[in-house]
C-alpha positions in Angstrom: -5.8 -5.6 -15.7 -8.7 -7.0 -13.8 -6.9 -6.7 -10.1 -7.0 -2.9 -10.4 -10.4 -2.4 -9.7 -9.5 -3.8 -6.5 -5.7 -3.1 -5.8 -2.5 -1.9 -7.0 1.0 -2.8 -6.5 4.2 -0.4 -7.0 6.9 -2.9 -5.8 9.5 -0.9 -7.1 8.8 1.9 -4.4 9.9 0.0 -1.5 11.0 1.7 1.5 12.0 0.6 4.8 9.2 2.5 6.5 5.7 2.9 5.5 2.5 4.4 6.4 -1.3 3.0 5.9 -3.9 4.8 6.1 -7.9 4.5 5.1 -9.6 7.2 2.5 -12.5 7.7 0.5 -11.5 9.0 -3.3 -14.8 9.7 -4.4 -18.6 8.2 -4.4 -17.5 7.6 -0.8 -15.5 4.4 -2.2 -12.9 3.4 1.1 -9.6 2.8 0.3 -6.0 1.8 2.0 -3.2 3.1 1.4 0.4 2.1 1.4 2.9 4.7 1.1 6.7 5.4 1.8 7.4 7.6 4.6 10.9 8.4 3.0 9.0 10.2 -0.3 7.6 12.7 1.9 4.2 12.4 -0.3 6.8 12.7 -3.6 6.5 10.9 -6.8 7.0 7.3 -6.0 5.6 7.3 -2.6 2.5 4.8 -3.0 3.9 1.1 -2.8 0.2 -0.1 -2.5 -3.6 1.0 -3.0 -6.4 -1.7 -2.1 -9.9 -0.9 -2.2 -11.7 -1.1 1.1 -10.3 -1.3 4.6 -10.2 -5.0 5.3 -6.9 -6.3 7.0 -7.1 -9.4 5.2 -7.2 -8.0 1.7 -4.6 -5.6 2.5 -2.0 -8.3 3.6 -2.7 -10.2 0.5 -1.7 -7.8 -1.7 1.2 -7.3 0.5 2.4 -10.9 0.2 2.4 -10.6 -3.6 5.5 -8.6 -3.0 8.9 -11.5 -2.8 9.9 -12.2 0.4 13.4 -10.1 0.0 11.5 -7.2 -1.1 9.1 -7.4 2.0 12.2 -8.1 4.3 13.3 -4.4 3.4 10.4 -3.3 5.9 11.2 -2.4 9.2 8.5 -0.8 10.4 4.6 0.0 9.4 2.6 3.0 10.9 -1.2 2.5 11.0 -3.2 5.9 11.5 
């Protein structure tokens, strides 16, 4: 897949609150991260990962998710 170089999407761990946050993984490459507060850092608990830290970029891979499956969210913590 092409788009993984750049950003992944776990729609199937949904949660109704979520976390993002900025890290660098290694070669000081910045990423976001998505995750579900609710998995308490368990398996399942990244919905999204998106290389670098620009909003934009980061809410378009959050619009590939349906609109019912983004409805779920009712709140989003930024660090």
């Amino acid at each position: 897949m092409e788009h993984s170089e750049k950003w992944l999407l776990f729609q199937e761990n949904i949660g109704t609150h979520l976390s993002m946050d900025e890290t660098s993984l290694s070669r000081g490459e910045l990423y976001t991260i998505v995750t579900i507060k609710d998995a308490k850092g368990r398996k399942g608990a990244i919905l999204a990962m998106v290389k670098g830290a620009v909003s934009n970029n980061v809410i378009s891979v959050q619009h590939r998710l349906p609109e019912g499956i983004r409805d779920k969210v009712a709140e989003i913590t930024i660090d």
